[in-house]
KOLVOMI-649273 format. One line per 3 residues: number of its first residue (from 1); their letters; for each residue x, z negated, y of C-alpha. Coordinates in pm, 1 decimal, decimal comma. Layout:
REM residues N
NUM> A> X:Z:Y | ...
This chain:
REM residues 360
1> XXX> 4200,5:-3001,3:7704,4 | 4344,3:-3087,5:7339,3 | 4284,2:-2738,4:7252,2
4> XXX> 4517,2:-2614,9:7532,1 | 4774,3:-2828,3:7438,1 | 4752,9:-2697,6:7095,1
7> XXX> 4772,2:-2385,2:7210,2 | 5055,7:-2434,5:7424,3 | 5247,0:-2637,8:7163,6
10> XXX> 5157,8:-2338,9:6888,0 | 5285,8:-2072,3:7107,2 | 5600,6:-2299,5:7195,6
13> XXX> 5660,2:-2283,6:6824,0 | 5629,0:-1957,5:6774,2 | 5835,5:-1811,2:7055,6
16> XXX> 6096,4:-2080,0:6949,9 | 6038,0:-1948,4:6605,8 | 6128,7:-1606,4:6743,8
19> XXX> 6435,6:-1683,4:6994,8 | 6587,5:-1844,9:6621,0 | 6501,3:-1493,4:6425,0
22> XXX> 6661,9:-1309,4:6717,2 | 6951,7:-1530,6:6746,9 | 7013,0:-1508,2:6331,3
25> XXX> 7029,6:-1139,0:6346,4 | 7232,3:-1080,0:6677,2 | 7473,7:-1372,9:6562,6
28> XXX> 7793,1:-1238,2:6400,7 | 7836,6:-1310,7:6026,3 | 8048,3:-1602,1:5907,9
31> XXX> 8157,6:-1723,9:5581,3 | 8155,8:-2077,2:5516,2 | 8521,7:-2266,4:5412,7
34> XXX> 8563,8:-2411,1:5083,8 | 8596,8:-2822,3:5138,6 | 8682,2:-3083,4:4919,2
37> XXX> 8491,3:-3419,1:4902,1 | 8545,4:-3573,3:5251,6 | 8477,0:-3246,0:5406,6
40> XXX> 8875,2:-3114,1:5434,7 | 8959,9:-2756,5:5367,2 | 9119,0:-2674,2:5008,6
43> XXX> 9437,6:-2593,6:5138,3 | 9471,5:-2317,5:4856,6 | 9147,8:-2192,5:4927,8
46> XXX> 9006,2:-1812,8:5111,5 | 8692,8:-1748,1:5309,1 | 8727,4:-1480,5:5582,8
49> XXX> 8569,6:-1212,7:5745,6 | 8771,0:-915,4:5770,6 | 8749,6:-540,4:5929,6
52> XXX> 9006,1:-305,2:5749,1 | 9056,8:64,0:5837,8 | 8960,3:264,7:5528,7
55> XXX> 9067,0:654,6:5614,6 | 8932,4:660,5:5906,8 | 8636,1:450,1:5905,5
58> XXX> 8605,9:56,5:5956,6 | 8488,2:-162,8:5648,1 | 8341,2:-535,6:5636,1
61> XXX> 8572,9:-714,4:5364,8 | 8487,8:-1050,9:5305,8 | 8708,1:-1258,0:5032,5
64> XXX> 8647,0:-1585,8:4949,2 | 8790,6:-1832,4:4623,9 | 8838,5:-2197,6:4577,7
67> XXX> 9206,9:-2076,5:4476,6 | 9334,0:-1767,8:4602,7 | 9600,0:-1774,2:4317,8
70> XXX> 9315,1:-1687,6:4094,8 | 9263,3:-1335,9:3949,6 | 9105,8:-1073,5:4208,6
73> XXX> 8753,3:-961,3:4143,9 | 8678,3:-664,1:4329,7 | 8255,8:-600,0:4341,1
76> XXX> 8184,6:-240,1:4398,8 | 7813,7:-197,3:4516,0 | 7543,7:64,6:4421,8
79> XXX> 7381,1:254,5:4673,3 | 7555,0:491,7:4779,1 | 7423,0:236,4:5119,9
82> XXX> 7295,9:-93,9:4958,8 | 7583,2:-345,0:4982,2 | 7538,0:-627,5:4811,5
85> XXX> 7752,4:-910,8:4945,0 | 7437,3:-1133,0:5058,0 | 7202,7:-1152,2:4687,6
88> XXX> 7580,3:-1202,5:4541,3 | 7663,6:-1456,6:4719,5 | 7353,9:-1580,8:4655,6
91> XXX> 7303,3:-1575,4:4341,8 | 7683,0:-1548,3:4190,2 | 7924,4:-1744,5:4439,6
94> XXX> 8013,4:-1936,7:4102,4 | 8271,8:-1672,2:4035,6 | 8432,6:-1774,5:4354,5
97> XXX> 8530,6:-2096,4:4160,1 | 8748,1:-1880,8:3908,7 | 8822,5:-1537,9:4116,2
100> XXX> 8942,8:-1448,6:4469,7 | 8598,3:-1226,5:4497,7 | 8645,7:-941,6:4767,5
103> XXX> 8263,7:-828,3:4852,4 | 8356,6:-490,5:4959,2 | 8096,7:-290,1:5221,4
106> XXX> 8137,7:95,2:5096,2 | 8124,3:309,0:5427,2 | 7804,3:356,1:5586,3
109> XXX> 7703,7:49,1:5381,2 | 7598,6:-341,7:5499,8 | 7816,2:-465,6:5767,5
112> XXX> 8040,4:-125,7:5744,0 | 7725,6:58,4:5866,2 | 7761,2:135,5:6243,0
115> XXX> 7470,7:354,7:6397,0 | 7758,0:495,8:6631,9 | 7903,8:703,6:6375,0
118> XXX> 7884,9:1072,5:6322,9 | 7728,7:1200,1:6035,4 | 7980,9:1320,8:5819,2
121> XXX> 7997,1:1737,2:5732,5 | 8077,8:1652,8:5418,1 | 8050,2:1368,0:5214,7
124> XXX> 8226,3:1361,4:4828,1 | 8229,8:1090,1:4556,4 | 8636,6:1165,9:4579,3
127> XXX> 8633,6:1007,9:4924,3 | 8438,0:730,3:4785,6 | 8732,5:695,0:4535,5
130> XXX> 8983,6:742,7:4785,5 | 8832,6:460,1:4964,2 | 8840,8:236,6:4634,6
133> XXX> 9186,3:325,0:4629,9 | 9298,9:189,9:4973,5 | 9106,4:-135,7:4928,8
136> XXX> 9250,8:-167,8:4596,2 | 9583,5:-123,9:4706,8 | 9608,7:-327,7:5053,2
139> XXX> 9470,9:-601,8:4813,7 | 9816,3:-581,7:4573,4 | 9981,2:-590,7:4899,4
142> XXX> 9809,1:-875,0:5036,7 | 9813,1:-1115,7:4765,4 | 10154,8:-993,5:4580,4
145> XXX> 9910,3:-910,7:4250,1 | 9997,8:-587,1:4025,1 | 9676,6:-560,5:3904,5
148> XXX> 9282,1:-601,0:4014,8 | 8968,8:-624,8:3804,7 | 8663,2:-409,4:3913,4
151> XXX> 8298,1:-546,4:3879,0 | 8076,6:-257,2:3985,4 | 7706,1:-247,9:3993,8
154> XXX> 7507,0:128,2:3954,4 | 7621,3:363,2:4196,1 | 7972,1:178,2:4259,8
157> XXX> 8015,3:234,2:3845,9 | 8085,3:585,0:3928,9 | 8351,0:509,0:4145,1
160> XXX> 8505,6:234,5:3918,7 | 8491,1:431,4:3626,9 | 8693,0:714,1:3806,0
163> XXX> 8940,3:530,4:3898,7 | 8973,5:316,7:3602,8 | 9054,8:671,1:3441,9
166> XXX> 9331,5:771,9:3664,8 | 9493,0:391,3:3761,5 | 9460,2:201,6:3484,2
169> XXX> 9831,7:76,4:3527,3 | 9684,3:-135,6:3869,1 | 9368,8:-301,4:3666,0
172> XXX> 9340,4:-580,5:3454,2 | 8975,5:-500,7:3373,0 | 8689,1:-260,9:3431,6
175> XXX> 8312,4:-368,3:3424,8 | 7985,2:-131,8:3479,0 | 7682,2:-299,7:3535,3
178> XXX> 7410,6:-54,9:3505,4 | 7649,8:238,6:3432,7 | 7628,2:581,0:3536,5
181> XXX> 7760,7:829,4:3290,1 | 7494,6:1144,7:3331,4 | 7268,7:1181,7:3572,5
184> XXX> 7051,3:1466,9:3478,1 | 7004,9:1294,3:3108,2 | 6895,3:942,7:3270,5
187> XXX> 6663,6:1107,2:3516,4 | 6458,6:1289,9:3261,0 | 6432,2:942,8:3025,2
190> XXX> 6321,4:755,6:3354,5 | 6060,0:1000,8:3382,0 | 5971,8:974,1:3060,4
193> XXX> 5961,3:637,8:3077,7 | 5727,4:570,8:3397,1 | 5485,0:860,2:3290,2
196> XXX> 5439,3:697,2:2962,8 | 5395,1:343,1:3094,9 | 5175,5:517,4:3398,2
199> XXX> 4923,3:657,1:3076,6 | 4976,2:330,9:2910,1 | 4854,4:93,6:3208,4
202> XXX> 4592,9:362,7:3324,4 | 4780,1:426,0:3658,7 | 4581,8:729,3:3758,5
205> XXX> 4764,9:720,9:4083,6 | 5058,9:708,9:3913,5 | 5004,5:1010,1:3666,6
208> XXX> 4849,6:1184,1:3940,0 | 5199,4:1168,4:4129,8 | 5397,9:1216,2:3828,5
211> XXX> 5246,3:1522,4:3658,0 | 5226,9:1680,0:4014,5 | 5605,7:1595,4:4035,9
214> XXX> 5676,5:1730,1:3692,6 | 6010,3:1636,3:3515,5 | 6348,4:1739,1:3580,6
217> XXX> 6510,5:1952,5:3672,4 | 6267,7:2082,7:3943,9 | 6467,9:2352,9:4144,1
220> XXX> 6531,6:2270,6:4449,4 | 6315,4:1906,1:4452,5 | 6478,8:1612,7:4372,4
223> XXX> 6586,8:1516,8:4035,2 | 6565,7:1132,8:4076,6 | 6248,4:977,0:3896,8
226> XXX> 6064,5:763,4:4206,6 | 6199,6:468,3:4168,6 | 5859,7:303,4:4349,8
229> XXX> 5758,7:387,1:4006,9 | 6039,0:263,4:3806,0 | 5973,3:-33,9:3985,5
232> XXX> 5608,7:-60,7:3956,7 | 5680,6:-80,7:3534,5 | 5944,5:-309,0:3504,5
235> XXX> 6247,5:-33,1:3517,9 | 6406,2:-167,6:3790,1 | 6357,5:-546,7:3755,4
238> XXX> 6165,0:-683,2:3383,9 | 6052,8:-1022,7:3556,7 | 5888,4:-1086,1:3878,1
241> XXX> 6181,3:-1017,2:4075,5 | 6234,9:-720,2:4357,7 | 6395,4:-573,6:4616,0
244> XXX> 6204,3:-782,3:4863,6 | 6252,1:-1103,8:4659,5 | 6609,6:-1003,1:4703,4
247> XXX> 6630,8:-959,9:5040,9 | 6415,4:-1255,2:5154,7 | 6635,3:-1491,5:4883,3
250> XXX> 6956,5:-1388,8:5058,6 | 6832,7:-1374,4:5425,8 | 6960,7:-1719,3:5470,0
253> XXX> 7309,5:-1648,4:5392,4 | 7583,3:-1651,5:5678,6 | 7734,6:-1319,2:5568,2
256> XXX> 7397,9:-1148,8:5613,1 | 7289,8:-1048,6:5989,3 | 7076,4:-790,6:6161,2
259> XXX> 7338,8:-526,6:6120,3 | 7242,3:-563,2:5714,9 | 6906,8:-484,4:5751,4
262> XXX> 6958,0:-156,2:5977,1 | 7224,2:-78,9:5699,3 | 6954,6:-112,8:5426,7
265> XXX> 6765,1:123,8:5634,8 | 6955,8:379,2:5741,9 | 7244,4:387,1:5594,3
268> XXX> 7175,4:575,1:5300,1 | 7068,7:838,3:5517,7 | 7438,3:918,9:5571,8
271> XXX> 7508,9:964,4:5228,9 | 7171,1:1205,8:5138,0 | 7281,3:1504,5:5066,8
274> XXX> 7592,6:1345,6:4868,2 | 7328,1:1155,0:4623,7 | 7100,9:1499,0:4611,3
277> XXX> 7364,1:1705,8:4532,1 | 7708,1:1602,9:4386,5 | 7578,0:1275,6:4275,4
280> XXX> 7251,5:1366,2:4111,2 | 7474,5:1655,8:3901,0 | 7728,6:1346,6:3798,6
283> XXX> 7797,5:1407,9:3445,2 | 8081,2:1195,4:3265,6 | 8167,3:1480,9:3002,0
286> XXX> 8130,0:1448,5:2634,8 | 8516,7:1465,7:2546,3 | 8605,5:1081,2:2402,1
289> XXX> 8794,2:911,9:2680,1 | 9073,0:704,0:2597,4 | 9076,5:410,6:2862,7
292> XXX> 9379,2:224,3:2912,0 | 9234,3:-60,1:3069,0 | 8960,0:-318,4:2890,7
295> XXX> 8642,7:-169,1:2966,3 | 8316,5:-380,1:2964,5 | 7969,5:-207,4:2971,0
298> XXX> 7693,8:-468,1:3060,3 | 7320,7:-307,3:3115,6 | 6996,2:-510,3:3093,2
301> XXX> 6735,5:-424,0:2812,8 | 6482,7:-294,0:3041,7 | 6724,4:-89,2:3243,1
304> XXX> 6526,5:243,4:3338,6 | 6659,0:310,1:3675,0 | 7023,6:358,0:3521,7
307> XXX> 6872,9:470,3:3176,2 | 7092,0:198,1:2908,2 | 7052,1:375,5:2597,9
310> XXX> 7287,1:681,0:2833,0 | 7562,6:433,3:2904,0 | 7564,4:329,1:2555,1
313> XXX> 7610,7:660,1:2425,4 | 7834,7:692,7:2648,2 | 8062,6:397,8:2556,9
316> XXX> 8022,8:459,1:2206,8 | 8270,7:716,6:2268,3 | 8535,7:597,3:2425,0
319> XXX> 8820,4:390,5:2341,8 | 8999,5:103,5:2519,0 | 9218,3:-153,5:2456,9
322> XXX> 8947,6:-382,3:2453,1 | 8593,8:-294,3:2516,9 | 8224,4:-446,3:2437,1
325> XXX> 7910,9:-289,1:2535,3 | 7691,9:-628,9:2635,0 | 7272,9:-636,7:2649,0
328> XXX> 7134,6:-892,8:2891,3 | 6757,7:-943,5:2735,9 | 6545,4:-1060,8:3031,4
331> XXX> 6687,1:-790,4:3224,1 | 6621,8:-435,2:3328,4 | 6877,4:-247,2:3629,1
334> XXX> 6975,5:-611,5:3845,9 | 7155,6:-819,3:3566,1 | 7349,9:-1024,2:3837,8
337> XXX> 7000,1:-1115,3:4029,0 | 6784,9:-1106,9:3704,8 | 6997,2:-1337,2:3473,9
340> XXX> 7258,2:-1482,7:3711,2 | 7378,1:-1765,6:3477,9 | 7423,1:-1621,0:3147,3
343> XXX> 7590,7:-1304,3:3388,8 | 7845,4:-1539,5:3542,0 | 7875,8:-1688,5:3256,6
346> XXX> 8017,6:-1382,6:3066,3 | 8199,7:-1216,5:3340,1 | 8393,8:-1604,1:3332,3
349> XXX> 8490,8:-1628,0:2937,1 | 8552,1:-1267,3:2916,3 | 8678,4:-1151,6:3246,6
352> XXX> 8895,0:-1403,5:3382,1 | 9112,4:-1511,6:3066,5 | 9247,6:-1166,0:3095,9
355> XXX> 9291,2:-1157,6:3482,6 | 9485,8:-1482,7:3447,3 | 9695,8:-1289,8:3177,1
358> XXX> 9792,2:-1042,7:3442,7 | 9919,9:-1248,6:3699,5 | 10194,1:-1325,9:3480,1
């Protein structure tokens, strides 16, 4: 008898267990308010949820700061298909203290991904851009400001970059985490990289795959190193964080639902032939570029997925009215995730100082 009612009470459990799993990711997001000390709302504070029309296609905006007279901090996530919003707010909300962050979903991406819609004929990193550009804009609009700052992350570096080039006059700041500047370049110095730490570690598996894979460029294969690899030698994180770490750390935020996870999955499946062809040929040129915003490079030390040392030669040949090219040292492609504190830390004594200049 006391082993039925085990039973019983062990399978109550778990089908409770499930009906909560279910219910977290059916129920819509949420984003909670900012509250003072007896529990009231900071009357000058932002948290919402918001759906915006971005030509043609609906986007999950969520902007939240203790002070929405703050500077903006737009964060522009890699991908293209991985938003970021939940790990951010997970490991990063501090910024929310001293910016009006916007947590942007890119098309296709996060809560912007909607299995519904057509795959596009064509996909471009100018529509990406274009996209940027509307966000950017309805946010001047919104909040009376002249000027944003960017904070982009790997693939969203490409479109920050861009338009940090061609509308400087409507930034206070640019800053590339993990930057792209050439594509073909870092591709053949990941390979490099996780064939000689494959040989190093005796990953016969590993050096199987690789040598059969050869390096780039490989006609009409892919030119992107496997970043299971990358992974597998520290390239991609240095410490004992990962993708799954990531994703199981930020499953308990509000702002994260079901929708996220199908997003992760399949959302990158509308942007495929953008990342295999125009992306994977992205080449910033080797002209010097004269920025006229500040531009901030910030890559961790282990960074293989994004090869540093390529952003570095990169931004040691362009000028700006300010610039600095910053190493985090415990990290390798996920600075924001890897070193959170000494990241937040940075982006608030550099960053902010200059978008409080701006508002002026």
């Amino acid at each position: 008898m006391a082993g039925r009612v085990i039973g019983r009470t062990l399978l109550a459990v778990a089908g409770l267990l499930l009906i909560v799993l279910a219910w977290r990711l059916l129920a819509p997001i949420s984003t909670p308010a900012f509250r003072g000390r007896g529990g009231e709302p900071l009357p000058r504070s932002i948290a919402v949820v918001e759906r915006w029309p971005v030509n043609g296609v609906t986007n999950s905006v969520i902007i939240r700061g203790r002070d929405r007279n703050n500077p903006i901090l737009l964060f522009l996530h890699g991908g293209p298909g991985s938003s970021e919003t939940a790990p951010l707010r997970r490991f990063d909300s501090v910024l929310e203290d001293h910016f009006v962050v916007v947590y942007w979903d890119q098309r296709y991406a996060g809560q912007s991904y909607d299995p519904a819609l057509p795959r596009p004929k064509q996909l471009t990193i100018a529509q990406y851009v274009d996209d940027l550009g509307v966000v950017v804009d309805r946010l001047r609009d919104r909040f009376g400001r002249n000027r944003v700052g960017l904070l982009a992350h790997s693939w969203g570096t490409v479109l920050g970059l861009l338009y940090a080039e061609t509308h400087p006059e409507k930034l206070y700041a640019y800053v590339g985490v993990g930057q792209v500047a050439n594509v073909p370049e870092s591709e053949k110095r990941s390979y490099a990289f996780v064939l000689r730490e494959a040989k190093a570690r005796h990953a016969d598996k590993a050096i199987r795959d690789l040598e059969r894979l050869g390096p780039p460029p490989r006609g009409t294969a892919s030119i992107f190193t496997p970043r299971n690899w990358i992974a597998a030698f520290g390239g991609a994180f240095h410490g004992n964080l990962s993708y799954g770490d990531l994703i199981l750390a930020s499953a308990g935020q509000s702002e994260a639902n079901g929708r996220d996870l199908a997003g992760f999955q399949f959302g990158p499946h509308y942007s495929d032939a953008l990342v295999q062809t125009e992306f994977s040929r992205f080449v910033i040129d080797d002209r010097p570029r004269a920025f006229e915003v500040p531009v901030f490079l910030l890559s961790g030390r282990y960074d293989h997925q994004s090869e540093a040392s390529v952003a570095r030669a990169f931004f040691d040949q362009i000028t700006a009215p300010q610039k600095a090219f910053v190493w985090f040292e415990h990290s390798a492609h996920n600075p924001p995730f890897e070193e959170p504190k000494a990241f937040t830390d940075w982006i608030i004594q550099t960053v902010a100082p200059l978008g409080e200049r701006a508002r002026h």
